[in-house]
MDAnalysis code that builds the backbone (N, CA, C; Angstrom):
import MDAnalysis as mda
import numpy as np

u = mda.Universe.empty(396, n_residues=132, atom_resindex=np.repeat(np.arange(132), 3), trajectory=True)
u.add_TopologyAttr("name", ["N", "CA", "C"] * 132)
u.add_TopologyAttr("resid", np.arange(1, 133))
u.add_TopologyAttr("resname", ["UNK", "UNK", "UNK", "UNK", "UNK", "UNK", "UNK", "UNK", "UNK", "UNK", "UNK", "UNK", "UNK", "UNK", "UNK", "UNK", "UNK", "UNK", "UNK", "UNK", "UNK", "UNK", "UNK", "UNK", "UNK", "UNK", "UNK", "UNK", "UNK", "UNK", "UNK", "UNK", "UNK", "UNK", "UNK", "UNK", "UNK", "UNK", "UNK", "UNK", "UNK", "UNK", "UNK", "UNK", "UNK", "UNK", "UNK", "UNK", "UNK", "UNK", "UNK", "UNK", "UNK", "UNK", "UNK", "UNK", "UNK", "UNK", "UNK", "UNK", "UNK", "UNK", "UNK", "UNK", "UNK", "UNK", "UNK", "UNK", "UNK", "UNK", "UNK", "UNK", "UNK", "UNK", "UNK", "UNK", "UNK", "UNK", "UNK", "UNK", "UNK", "UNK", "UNK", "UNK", "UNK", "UNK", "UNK", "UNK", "UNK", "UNK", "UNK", "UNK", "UNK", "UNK", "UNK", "UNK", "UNK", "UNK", "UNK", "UNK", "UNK", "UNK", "UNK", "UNK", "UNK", "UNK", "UNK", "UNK", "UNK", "UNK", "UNK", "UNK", "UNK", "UNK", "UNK", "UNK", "UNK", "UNK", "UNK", "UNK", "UNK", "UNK", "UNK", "UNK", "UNK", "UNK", "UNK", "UNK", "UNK", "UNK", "UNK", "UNK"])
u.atoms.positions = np.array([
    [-15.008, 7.782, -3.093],
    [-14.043, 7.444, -2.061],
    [-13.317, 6.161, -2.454],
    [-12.323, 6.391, -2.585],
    [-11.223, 5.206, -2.596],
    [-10.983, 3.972, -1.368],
    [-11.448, 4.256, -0.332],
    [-10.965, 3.236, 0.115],
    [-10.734, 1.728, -0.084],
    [-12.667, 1.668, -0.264],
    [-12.627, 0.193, -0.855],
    [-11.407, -0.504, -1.632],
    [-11.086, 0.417, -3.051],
    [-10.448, 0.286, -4.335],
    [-9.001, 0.227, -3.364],
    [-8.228, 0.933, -2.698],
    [-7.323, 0.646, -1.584],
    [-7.005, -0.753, -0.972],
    [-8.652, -0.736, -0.359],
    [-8.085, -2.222, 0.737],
    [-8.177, -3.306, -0.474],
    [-8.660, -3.237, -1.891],
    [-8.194, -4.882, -2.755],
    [-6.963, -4.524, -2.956],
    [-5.933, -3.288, -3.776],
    [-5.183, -3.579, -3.995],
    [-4.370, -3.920, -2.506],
    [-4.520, -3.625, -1.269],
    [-3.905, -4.382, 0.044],
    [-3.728, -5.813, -0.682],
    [-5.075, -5.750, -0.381],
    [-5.608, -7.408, -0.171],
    [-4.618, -8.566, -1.180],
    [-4.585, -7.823, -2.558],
    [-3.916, -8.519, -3.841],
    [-1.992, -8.370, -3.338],
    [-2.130, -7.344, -3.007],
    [0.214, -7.032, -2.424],
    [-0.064, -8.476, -1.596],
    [-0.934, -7.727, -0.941],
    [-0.499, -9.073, 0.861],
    [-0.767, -10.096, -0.065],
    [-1.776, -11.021, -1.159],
    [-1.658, -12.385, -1.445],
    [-0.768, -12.953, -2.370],
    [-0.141, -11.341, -2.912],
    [1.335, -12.117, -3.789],
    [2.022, -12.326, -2.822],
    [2.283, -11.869, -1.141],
    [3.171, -12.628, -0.580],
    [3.040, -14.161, -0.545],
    [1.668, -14.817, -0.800],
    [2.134, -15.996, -0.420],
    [1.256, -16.815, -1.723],
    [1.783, -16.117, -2.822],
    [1.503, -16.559, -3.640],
    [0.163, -16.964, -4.338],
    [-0.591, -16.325, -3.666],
    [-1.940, -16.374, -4.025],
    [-2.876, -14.759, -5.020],
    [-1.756, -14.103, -5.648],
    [-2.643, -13.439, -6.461],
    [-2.301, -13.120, -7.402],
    [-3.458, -13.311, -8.915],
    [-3.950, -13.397, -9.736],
    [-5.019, -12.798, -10.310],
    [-5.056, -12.434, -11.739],
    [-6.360, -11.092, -11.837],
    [-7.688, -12.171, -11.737],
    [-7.802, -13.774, -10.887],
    [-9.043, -13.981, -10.464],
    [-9.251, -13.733, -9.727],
    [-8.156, -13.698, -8.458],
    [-8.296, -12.350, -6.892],
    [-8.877, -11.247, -7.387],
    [-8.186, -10.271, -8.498],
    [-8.996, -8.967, -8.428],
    [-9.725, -8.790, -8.702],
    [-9.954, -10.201, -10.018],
    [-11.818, -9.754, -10.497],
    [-12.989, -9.920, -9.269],
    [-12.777, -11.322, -8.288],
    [-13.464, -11.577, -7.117],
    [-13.285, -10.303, -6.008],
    [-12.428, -9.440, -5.993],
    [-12.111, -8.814, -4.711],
    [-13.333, -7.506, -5.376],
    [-12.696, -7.197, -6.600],
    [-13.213, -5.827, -7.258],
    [-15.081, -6.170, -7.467],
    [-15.638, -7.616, -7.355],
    [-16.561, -7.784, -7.609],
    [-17.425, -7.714, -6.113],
    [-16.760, -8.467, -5.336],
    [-17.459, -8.157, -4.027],
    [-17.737, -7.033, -3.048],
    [-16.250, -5.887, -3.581],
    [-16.414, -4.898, -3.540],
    [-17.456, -3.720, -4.145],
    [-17.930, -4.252, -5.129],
    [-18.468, -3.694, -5.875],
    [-18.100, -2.328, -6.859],
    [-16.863, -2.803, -7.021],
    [-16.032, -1.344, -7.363],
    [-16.142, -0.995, -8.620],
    [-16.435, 0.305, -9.086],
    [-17.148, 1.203, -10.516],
    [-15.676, 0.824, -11.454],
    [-15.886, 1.289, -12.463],
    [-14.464, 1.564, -13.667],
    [-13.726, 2.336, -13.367],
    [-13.757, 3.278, -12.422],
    [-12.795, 4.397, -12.000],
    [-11.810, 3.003, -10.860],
    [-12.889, 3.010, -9.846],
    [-11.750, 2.221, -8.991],
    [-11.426, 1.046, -9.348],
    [-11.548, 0.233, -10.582],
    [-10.938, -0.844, -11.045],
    [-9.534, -0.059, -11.605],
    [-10.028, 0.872, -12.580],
    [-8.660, 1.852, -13.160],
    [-7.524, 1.864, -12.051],
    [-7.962, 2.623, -10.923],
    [-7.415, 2.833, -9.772],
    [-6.310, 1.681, -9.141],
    [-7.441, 1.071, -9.234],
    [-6.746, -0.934, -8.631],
    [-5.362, -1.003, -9.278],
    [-5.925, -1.196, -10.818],
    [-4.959, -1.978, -12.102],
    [-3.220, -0.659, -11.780],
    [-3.910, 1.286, -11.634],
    [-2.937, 1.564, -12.050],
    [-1.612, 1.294, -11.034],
    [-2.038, 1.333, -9.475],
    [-1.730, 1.194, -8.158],
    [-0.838, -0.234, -8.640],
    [-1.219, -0.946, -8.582],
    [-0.909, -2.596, -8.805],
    [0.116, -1.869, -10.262],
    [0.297, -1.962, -10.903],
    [1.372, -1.243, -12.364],
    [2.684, -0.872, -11.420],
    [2.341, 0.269, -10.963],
    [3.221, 0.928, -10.244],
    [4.215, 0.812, -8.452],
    [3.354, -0.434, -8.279],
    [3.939, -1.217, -7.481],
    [5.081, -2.279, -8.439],
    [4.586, -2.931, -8.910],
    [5.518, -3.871, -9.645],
    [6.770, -3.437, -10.822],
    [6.138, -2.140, -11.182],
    [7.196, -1.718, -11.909],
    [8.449, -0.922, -10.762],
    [8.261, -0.452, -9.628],
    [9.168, 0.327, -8.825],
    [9.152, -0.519, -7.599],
    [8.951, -1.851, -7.911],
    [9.010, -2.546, -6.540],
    [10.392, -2.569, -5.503],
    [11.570, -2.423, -6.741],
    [13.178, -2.359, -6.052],
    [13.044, -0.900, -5.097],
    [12.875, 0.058, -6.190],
    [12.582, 1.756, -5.035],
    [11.885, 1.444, -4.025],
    [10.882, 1.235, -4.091],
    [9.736, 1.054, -3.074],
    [10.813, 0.503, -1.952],
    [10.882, -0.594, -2.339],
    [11.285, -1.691, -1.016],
    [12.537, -0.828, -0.682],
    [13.243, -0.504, -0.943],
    [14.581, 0.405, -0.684],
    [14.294, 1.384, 0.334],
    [13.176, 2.391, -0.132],
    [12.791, 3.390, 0.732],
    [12.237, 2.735, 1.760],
    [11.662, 1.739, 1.832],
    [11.303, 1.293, 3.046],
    [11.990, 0.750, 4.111],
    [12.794, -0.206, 3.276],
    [14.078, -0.603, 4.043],
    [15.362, 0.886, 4.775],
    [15.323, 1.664, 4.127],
    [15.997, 2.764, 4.354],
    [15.007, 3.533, 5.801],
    [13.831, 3.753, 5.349],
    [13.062, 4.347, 6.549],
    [12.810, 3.279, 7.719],
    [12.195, 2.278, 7.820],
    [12.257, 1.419, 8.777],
    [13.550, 1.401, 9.649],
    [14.104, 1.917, 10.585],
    [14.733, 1.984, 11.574],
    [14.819, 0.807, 12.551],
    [14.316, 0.115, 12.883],
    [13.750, -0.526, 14.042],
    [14.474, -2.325, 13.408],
    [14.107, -2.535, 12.332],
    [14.687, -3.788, 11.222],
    [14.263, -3.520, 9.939],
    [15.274, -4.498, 9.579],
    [15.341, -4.189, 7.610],
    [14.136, -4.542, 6.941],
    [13.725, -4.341, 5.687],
    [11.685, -4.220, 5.174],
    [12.078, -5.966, 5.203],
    [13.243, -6.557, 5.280],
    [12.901, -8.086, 5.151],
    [11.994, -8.897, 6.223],
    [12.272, -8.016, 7.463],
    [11.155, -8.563, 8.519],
    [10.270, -7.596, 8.610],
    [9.768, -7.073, 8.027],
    [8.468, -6.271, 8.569],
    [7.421, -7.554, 8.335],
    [6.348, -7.558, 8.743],
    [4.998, -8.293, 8.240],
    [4.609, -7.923, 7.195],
    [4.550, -8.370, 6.251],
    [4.196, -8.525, 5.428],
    [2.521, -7.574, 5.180],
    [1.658, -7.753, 6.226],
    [0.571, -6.934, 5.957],
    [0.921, -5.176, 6.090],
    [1.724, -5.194, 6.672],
    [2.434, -3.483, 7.110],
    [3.851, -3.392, 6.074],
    [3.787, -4.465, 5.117],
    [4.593, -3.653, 4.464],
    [3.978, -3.448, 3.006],
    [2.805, -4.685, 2.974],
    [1.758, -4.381, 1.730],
    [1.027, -3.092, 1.949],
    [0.684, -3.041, 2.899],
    [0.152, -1.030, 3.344],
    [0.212, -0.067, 2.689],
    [2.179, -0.429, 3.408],
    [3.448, 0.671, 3.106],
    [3.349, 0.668, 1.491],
    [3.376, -0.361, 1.121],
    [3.948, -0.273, -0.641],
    [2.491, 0.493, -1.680],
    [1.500, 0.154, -1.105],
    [0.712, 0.775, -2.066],
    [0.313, 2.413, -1.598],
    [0.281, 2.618, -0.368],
    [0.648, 4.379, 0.109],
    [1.415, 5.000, -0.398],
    [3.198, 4.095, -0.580],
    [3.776, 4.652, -1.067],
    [3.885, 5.201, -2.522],
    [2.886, 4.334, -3.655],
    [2.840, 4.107, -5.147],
    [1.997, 5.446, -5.043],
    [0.678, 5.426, -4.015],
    [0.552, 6.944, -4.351],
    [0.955, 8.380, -3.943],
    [1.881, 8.135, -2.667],
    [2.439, 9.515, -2.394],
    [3.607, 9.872, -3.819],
    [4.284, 8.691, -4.136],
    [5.509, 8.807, -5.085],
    [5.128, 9.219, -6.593],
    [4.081, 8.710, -6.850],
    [3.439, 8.474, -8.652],
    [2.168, 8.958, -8.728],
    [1.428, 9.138, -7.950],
    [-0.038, 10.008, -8.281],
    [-0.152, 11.066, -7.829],
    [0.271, 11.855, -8.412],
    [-0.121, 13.417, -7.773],
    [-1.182, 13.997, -7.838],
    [-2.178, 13.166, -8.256],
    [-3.969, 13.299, -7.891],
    [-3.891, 13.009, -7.020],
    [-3.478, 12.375, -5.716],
    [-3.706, 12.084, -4.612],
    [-3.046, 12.607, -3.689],
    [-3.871, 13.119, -2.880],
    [-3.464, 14.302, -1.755],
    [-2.497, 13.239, -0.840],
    [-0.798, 13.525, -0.310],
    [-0.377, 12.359, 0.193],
    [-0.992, 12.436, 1.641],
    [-1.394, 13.265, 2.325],
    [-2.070, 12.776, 3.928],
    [-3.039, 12.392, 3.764],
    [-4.017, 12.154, 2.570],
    [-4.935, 11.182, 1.992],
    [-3.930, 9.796, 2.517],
    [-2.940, 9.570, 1.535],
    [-2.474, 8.528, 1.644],
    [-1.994, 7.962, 3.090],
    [-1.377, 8.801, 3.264],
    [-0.997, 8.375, 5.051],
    [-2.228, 7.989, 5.863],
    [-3.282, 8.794, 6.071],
    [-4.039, 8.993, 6.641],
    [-4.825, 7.032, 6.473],
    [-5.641, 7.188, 5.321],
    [-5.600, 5.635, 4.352],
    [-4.684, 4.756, 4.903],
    [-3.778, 4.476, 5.085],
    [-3.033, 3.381, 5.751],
    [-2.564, 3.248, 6.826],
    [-2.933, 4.629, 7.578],
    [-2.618, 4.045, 8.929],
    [-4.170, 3.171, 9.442],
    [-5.504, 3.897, 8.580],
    [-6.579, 3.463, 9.295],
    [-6.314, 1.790, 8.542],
    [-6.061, 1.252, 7.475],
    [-5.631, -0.297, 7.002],
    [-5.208, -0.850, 7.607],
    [-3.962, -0.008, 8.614],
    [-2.943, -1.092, 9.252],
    [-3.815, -0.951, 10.649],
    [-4.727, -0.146, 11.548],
    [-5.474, -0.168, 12.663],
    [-6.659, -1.553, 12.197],
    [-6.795, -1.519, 10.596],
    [-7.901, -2.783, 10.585],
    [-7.169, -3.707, 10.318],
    [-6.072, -4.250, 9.848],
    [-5.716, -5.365, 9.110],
    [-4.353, -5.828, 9.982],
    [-3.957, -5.046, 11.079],
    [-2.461, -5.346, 11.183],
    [-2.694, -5.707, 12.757],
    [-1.018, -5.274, 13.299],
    [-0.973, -5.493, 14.544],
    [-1.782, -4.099, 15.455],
    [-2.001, -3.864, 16.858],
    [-2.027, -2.272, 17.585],
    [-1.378, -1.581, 17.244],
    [0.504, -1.873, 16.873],
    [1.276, -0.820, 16.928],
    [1.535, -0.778, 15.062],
    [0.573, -1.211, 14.926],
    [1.744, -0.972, 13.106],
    [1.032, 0.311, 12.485],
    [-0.219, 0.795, 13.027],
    [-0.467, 1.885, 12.738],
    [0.344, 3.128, 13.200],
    [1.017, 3.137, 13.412],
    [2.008, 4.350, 14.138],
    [3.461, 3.755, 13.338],
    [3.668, 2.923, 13.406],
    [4.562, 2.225, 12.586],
    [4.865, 2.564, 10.811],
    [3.486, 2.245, 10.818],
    [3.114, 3.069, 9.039],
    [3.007, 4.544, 9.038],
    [2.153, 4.932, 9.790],
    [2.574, 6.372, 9.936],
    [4.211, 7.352, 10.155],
    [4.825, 6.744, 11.082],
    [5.821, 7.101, 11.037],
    [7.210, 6.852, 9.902],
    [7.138, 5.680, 9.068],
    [7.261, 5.874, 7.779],
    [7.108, 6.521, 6.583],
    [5.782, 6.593, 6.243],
    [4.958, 7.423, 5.392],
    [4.829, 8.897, 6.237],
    [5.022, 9.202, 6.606],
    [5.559, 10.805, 7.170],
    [6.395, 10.767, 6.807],
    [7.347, 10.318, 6.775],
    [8.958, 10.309, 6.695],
    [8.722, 10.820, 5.341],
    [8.192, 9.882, 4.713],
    [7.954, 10.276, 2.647],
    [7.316, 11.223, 2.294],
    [6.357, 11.822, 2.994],
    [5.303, 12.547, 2.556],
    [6.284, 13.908, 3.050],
    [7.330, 13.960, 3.444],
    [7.897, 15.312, 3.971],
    [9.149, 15.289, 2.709],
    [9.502, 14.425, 2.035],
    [10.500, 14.417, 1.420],
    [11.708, 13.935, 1.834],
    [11.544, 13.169, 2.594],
    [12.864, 12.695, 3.144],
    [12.713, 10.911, 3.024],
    [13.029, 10.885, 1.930],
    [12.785, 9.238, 1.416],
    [14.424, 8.723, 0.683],
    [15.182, 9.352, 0.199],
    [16.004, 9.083, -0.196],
    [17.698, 9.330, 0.490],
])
């Protein structure tokens, strides 16, 4: 089960917002986690594919977010959004209502009440094909 391997790479998006991450975050996150070589793989490829499609990413988000532009979302609901999205978009090993499913329960632990419906209703949006 992925989750664990999930909530570091959260954990690592949300601390490049404020400038706090570094592969000594992931070695500490992946260590306390206790996470095998698969979900370090997992971590590193997630984290790749965020930073290399970070302009798409943020685009589709900014495009789906209705409500205001991805410049004000929180930051923890939009670190969510961005690594759900790396795997509905780029891993097709991963079932995407896996992925949805996975971040709405992140944003019910890590966010506001409503950002779980918030993320969901985004990541639906993607997972149906209607991202662009």
């Amino acid at each position: 089960m992925r989750t664990k391997a999930r909530e570091v790479v959260f954990q690592i998006v949300f601390a490049a917002y404020f400038g706090g991450a570094d592969n000594e975050l992931k070695s500490s996150l992946s260590k306390k986690e206790s996470l095998n070589d698969d979900d370090k793989k997992y971590v590193d490829e997630v984290l790749s594919l965020i930073k290399n499609h970070n302009s798409v990413l943020t685009e589709i988000i900014d495009k789906r977010s209705v409500a205001f532009p991805e410049c004000r979302i929180y930051p923890a609901d939009k670190s969510i959004i961005l690594v759900a999205l790396a795997e509905i978009l780029f891993m097709p090993d991963v079932p995407k209502p896996v992925s949805v499913n996975e971040a709405a329960n992140m944003a019910s632990k890590y966010s506001s009440p409503k950002s779980a419906s918030f993320v969901s209703g985004i990541l639906s949006d993607v997972e149906k094909g209607s991202y662009v």
